[in-house]
C-alpha distance (Angstrom), angle and dihedral (degrees) to the residues before:
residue distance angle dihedral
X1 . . .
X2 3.90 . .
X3 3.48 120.3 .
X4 3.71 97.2 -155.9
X5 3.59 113.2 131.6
X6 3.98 141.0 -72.1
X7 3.68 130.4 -126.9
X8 3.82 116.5 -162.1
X9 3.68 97.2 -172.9
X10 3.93 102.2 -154.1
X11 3.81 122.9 -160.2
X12 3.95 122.2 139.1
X13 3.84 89.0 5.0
X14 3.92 104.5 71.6
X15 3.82 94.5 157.5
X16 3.91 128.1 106.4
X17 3.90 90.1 -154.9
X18 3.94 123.1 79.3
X19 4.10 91.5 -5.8
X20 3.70 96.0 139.0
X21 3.75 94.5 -162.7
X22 3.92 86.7 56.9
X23 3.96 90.4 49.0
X24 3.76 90.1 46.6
X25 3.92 90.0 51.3
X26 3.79 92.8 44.4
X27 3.64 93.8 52.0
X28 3.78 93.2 48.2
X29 3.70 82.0 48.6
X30 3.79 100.6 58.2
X31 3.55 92.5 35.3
X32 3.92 98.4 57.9
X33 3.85 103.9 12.2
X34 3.72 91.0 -108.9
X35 4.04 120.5 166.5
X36 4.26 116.8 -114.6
X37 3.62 116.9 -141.8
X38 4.12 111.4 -172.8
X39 3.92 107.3 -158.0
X40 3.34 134.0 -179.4
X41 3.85 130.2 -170.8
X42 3.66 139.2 -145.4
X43 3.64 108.2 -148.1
X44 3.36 117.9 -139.4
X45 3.73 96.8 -168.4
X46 3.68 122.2 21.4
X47 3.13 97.4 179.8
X48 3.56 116.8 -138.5
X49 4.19 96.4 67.0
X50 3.81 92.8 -99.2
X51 3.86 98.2 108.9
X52 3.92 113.7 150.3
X53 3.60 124.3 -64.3
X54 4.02 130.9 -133.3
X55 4.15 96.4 -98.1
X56 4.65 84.5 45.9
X57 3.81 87.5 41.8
X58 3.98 86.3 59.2
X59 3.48 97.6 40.6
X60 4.21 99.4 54.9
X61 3.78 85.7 44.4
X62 3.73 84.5 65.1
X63 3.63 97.0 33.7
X64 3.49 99.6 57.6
X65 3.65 97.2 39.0
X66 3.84 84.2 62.2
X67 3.95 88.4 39.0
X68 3.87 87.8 54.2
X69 4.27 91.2 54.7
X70 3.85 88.8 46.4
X71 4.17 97.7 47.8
X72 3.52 87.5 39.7
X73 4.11 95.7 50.3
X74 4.22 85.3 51.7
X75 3.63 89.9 61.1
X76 4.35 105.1 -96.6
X77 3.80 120.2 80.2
X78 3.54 118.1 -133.5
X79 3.72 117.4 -100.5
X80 3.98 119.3 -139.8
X81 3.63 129.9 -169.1
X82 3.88 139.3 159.9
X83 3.99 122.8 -137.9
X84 3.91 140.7 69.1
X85 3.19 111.7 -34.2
X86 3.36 111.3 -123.6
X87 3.96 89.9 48.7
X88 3.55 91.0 61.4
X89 3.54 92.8 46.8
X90 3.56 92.6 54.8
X91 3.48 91.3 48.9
X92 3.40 97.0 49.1
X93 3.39 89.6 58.5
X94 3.54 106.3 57.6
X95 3.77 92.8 44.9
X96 3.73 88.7 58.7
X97 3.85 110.6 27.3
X98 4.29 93.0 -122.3
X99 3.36 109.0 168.5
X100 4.14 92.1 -178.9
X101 4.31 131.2 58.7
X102 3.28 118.5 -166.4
X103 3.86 128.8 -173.3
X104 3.80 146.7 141.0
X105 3.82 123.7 -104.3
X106 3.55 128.2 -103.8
X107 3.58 129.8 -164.7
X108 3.59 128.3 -145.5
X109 3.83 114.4 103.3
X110 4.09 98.7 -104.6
X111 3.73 90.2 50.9
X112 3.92 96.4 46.4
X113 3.76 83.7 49.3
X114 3.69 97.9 50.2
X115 3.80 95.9 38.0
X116 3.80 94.0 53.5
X117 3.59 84.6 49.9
X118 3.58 96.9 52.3
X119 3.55 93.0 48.2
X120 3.63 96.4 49.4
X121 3.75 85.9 48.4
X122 4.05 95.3 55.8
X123 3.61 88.4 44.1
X124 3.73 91.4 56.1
X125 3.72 79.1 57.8
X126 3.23 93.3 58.8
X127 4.37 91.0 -110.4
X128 3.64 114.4 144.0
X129 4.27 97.8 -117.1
X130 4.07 115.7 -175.7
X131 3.66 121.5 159.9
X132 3.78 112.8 -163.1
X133 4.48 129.4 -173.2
X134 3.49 115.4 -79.8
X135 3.86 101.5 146.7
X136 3.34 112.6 49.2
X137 3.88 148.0 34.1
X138 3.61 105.0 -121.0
X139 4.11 118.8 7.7
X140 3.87 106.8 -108.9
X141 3.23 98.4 -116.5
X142 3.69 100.4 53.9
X143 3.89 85.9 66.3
X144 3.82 111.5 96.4
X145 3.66 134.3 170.4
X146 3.90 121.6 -134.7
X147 3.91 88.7 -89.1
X148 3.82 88.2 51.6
X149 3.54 99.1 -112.1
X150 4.09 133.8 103.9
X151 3.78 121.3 -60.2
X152 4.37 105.0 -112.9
X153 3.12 94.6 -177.8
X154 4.31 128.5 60.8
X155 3.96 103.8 -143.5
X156 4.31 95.1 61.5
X157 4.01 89.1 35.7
X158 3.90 94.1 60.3
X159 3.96 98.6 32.5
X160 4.06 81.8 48.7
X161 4.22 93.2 44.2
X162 3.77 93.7 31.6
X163 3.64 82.6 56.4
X164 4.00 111.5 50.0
X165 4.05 86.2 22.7
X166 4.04 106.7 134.1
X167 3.83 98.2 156.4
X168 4.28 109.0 -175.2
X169 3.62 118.1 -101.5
X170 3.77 112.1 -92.7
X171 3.57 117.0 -93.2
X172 4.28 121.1 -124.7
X173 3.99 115.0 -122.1
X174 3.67 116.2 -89.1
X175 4.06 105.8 -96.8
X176 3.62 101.4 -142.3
X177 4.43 122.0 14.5
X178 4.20 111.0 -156.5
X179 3.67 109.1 -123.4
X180 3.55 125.1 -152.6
X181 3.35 120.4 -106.4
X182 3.93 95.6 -110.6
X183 3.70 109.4 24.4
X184 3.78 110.9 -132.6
X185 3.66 120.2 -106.5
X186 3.77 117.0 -73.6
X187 4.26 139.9 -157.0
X188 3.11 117.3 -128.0
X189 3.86 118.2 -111.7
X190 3.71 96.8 -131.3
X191 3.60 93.1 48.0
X192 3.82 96.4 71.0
X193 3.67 88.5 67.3
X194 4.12 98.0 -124.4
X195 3.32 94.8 155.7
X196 3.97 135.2 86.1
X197 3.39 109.2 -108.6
X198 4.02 128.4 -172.7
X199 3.31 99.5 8.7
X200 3.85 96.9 39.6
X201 3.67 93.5 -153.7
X202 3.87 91.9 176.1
X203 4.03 109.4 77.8
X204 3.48 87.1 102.4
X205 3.83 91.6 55.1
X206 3.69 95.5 43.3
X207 3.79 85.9 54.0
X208 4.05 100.0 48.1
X209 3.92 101.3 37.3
X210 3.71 144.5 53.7
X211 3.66 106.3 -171.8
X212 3.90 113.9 -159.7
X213 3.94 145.0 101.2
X214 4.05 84.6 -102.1
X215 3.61 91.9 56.0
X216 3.27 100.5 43.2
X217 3.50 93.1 61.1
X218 3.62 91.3 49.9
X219 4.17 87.5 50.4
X220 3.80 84.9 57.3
X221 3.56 103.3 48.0
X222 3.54 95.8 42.3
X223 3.70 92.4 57.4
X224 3.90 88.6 43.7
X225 3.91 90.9 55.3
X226 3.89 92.8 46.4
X227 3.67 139.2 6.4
X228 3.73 96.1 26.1
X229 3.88 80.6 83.1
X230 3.61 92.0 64.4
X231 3.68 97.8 30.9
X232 4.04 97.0 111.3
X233 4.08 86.2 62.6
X234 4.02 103.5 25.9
X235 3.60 105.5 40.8
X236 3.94 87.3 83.8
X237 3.69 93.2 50.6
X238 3.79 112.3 88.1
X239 3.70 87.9 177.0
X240 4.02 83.2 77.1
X241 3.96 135.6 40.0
X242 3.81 94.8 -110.2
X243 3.88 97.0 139.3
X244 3.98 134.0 82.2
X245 3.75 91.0 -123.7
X246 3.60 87.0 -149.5
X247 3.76 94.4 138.4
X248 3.43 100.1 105.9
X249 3.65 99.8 39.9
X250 3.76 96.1 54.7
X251 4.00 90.6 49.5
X252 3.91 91.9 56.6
X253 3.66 88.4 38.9
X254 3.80 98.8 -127.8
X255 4.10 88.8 137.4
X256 4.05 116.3 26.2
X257 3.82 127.8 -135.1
X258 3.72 88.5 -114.0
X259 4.18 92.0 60.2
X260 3.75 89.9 54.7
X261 3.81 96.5 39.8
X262 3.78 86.0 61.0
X263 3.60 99.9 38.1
X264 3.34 88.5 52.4
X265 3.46 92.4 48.0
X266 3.94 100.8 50.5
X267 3.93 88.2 37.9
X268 4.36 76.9 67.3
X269 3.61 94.3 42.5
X270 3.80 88.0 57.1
X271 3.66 106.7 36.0
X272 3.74 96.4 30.5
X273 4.38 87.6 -175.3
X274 3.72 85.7 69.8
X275 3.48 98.1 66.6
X276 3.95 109.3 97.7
X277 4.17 80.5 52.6
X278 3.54 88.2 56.6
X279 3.84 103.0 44.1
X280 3.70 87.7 52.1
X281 3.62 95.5 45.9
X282 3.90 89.9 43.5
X283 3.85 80.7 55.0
X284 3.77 99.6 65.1
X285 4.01 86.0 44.5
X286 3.85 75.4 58.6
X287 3.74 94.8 53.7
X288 3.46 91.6 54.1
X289 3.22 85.4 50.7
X290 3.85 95.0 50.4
X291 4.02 92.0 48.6
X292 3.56 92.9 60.1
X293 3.76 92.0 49.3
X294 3.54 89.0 50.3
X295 4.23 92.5 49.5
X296 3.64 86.8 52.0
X297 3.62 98.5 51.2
X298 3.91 90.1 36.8
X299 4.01 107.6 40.8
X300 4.27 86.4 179.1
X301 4.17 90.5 58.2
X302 4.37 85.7 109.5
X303 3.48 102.9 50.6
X304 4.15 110.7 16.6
X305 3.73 130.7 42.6
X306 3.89 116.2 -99.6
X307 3.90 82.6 -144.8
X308 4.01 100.0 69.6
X309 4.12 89.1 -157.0
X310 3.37 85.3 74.7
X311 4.14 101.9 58.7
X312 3.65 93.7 93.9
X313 3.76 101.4 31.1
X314 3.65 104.1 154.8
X315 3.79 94.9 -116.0
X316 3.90 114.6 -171.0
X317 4.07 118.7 -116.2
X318 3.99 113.1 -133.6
X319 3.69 121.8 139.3
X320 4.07 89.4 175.7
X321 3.97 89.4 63.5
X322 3.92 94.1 35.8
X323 3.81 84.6 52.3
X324 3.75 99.0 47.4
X325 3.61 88.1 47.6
X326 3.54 89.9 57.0
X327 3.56 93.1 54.3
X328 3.89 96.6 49.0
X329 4.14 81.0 -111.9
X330 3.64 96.1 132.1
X331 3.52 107.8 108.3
X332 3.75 98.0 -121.9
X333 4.07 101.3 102.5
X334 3.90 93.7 -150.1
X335 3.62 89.9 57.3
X336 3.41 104.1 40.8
X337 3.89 90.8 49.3
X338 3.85 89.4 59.6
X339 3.19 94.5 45.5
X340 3.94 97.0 55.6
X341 3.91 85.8 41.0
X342 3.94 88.7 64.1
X343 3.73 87.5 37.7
X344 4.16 91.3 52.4
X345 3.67 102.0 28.3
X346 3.89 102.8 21.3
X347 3.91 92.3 -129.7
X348 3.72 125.7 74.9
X349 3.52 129.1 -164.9
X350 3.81 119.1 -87.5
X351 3.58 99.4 -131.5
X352 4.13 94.1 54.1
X353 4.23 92.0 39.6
X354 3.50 77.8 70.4
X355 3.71 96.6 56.9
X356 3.91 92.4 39.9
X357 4.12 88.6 51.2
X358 4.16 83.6 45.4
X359 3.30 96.4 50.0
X360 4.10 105.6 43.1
X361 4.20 84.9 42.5
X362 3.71 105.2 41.3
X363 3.97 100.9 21.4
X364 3.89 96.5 36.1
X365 3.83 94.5 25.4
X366 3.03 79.0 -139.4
X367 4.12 122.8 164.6
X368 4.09 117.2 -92.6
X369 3.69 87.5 -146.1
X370 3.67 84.1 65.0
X371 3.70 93.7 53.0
X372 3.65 90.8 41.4
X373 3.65 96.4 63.0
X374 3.80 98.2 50.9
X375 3.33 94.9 51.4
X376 3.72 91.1 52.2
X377 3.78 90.3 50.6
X378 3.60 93.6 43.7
X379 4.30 111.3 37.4
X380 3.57 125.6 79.9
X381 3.53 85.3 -146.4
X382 3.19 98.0 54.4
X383 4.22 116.6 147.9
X384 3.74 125.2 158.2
X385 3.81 101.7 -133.2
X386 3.94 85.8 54.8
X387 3.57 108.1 39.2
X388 4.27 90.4 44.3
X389 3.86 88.2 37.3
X390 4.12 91.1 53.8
X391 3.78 93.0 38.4
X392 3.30 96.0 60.4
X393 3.86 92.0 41.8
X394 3.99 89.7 65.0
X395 3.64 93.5 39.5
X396 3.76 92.3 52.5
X397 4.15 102.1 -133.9
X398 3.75 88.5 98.4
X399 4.07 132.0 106.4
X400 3.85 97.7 -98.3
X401 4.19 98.8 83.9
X402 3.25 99.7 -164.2
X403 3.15 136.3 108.2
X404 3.59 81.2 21.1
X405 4.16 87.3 -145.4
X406 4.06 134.3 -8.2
X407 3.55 119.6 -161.2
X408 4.16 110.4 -159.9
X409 3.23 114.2 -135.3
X410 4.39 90.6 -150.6
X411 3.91 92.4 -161.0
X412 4.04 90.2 48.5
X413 3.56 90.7 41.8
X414 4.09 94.0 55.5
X415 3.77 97.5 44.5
X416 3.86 85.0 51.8
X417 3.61 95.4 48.0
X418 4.00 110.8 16.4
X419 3.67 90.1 34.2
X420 4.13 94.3 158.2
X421 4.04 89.0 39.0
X422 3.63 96.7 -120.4
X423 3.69 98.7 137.8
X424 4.00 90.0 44.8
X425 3.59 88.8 53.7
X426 4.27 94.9 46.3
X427 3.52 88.3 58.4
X428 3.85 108.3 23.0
X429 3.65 99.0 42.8
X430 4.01 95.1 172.8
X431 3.39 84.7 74.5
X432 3.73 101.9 52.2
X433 3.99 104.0 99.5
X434 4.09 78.0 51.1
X435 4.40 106.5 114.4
X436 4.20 114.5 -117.7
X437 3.96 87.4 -99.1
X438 3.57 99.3 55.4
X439 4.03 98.8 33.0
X440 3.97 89.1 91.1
X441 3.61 99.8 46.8
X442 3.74 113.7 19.1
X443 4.35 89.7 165.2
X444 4.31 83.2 70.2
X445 4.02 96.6 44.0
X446 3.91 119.1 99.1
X447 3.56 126.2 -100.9
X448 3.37 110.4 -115.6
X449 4.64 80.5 52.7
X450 3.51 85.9 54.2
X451 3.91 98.5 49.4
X452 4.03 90.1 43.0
X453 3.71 84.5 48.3
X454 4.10 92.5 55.6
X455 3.48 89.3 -124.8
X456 4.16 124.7 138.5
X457 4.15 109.7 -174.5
X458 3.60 100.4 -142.6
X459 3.80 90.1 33.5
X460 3.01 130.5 42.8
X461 3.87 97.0 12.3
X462 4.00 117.3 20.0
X463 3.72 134.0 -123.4
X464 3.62 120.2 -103.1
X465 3.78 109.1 -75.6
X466 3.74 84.6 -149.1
X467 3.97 143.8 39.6
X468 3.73 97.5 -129.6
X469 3.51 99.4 -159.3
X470 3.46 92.5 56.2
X471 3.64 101.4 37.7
X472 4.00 79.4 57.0
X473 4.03 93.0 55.0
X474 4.23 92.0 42.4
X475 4.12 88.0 51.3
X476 4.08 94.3 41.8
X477 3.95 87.6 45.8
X478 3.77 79.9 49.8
X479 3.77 99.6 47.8
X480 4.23 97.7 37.7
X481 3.94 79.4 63.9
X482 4.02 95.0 53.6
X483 4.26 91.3 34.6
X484 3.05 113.2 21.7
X485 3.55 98.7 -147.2
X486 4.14 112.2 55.7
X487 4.11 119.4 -160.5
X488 3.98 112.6 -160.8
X489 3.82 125.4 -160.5
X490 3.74 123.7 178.7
């Protein structure tokens, strides 16, 4: 067999561990001698206007500078380069005689286009192109209902998946990676501009995350050792660190869905009173799950409603609340603390992006697109099945059908879940002299609280932009007209 060499083209996947196009190069490797050359591209293009956003941009800056130590401590450096894909492929190539491209599948409808492109392209060639599953348990499309068609609803998808779900046991890192004898030219990381620059909007970033395969291991078994045993009741408490915070690590790929499956799994073997905390974490590894089935099946999820009703929805135009919602200057403390969270940390807690997504859709009426993009611009985590799949979840024109619609009530939701005001006070720090009944609604408290408290309405913290109750009645009136039948939760 030829000993030419092997390109594992990395892109979400930037982990050495359980990367089955890695562990299919390395074995070629040792069995015939042949050279492995990791690459990773910077697209230019991607095709479908979803390219990465400012908080993303930050995070693969760090992730392959830590992915460049690890490939180059196995023995290959990793190569980088900047263009369409397939033209640097083809490039890289013919400036080292490959004759195999690896890589791991990803799934949103420009990339499956472009990588079954490229691969028919090399093949034309006469290059040896497989792509293999890195990403996800089960392959969306292998998913079926009893009719034979795609699951629309989350409930029957997981009990069906949860159910006939056998996912491989994750493979170890390669030990050693052949390098060529003269590694291919290279960019330089700092030269694709990544970074913030003036203003350096990431010091809050820098301070909250570690991105990297190494870390996310450590993310995972930290959570596994501790709050996963109080998950069921703390995971809707952003006062306290009750989730995996694994979000951002499974998007860039530097731990697989597989790893934590089994963790989780052994972790429940061993400790058998942690298993309701690890069914119902398992189930929102199963939601992911479930929103890239639905993308697959529903190309438009991004940028249309699933829920045709909803194309015309008479959404409201107001760029002064859209902006002070982006600034967490709405006057609702439980909002405005997520939405400097994401804004410091670039990650919010799950519970409260539900309230923020409530409250610019139902109390601003207010379109999800709109909400959609800044998140994508603005999460580390960000990932287009989840953040158009949740989206539409809140704003009720998605494929889950019920509850039909939920309307948030944000001072109801923080006294349920931020009872003390500790998370208000973390993020909205003008309010912090303010007492626990008062934190979540400073417009209702008295005076003489207020001026004890340090706090000015108007001034230093403003009014609510919005009437809540009857922003509620304006968006049901709204709704009952595209459904019909309306189901509110506060």
């Amino acid at each position: 067999m030829s000993a030419t060499p092997i390109i594992v083209w990395f892109r979400n996947d930037l982990r050495l561990a359980d990367n089955p196009a890695l562990t299919a190069a390395a074995q070629a490797s040792a069995e015939r001698g042949a050279p492995v050359i990791p690459l990773y591209i910077l697209e230019e293009e991607t095709g479908d206007g979803w390219g990465l956003g400012g908080a993303q941009r930050w995070w693969l800056h760090g992730s392959l500078e830590r992915f460049a130590t690890c490939c180059a401590r196995h023995g290959s450096p990793l190569v980088l380069r900047r263009g369409e894909p397939g033209a640097v492929l083809d490039a890289l190539t013919a400036e080292t005689g490959a004759e195999c491209v690896l890589w791991n599948r990803r799934y949103t409808p420009a990339q499956t286009a472009r990588d079954s492109v490229i691969k028919e392209r090399l093949k034309a060639r006469g290059v040896d192109a497989r792509s293999f599953n890195a990403g996800l348990l089960a392959e969306p499309w292998t998913v079926r209902n009893k009719s034979g068609g795609p699951f629309k609803v989350f409930t029957p998808f997981w009990r069906h998946l949860s159910a006939t779900l056998n996912p491989p046991l994750p493979t170890r890192a390669p030990s050693t990676l052949k390098a060529l004898a003269t590694a291919p030219a290279s960019d330089d990381l700092e030269s694709w501009g990544l970074l913030p620059g003036k203003p350096d909007w990431a010091a809050g970033l820098r301070k909250r995350w570690v991105p990297g395969e190494i870390a996310a291991l450590s993310h995972l078994a930290d959570f596994l050792d501790g709050p996963v045993g109080v998950y069921v009741t703390e995971r809707d408490r952003p006062d306290r660190h009750g989730t995996s915070a694994l979000s951002p690590y499974l998007a860039f790929g530097e731990i697989g869905p597989r790893q934590v499956w089994h963790a989780a799994r052994h972790a429940a073997d061993a400790r058998p009173e942690l298993a309701s905390g690890i069914d119902a974490f398992l189930r929102e590894i199963g939601w992911r799950e479930f929103q890239y089935h639905l993308l697959h099946h529903a190309p438009e999820l991004p940028d249309s409603p699933l829920d045709h009703r909803f194309a015309d929805f008479p959404w409201r135009e107001d760029a002064a609340g859209l902006r002070a919602w982006q600034r967490g200057r709405t006057g609702y403390p439980i909002v405005d603390a997520g939405m400097r969270q994401l804004w410091e940390t670039g990650w919010m807690h799950n519970r409260v992006r539900m309230i923020v997504a409530s409250f610019l859709i139902k109390d601003l009426l207010l379109p999800w697109q709109q909400g959609e993009r800044w998140f994508w611009d603005t999460l580390v985590d960000a990932d287009l099945a989840q953040n158009a799949g949740n989206w539409q979840w809140v704003a009720g024109c998605g494929a889950d059908a019920a509850p039909f619609f939920r309307v948030f009530n944000p001072v109801l939701q923080g006294e349920k879940f931020d009872a003390q005001g500790d998370y208000v006070r973390r993020h909205v720090p003008e309010l912090n002299r303010l007492p626990p009944r008062w934190i979540h609604q400073p417009w209702a408290a008295p005076t003489e609280v207020l001026r004890q408290a340090g706090v000015r309405l108007g001034d230093d913290y403003p009014h609510p932009i919005v009437d809540h109750s009857v922003a509620r009645d304006r968006a049901l009136a709204l709704y009952n007209e595209r459904k019909g039948k309306v189901e509110t939760a506060n």
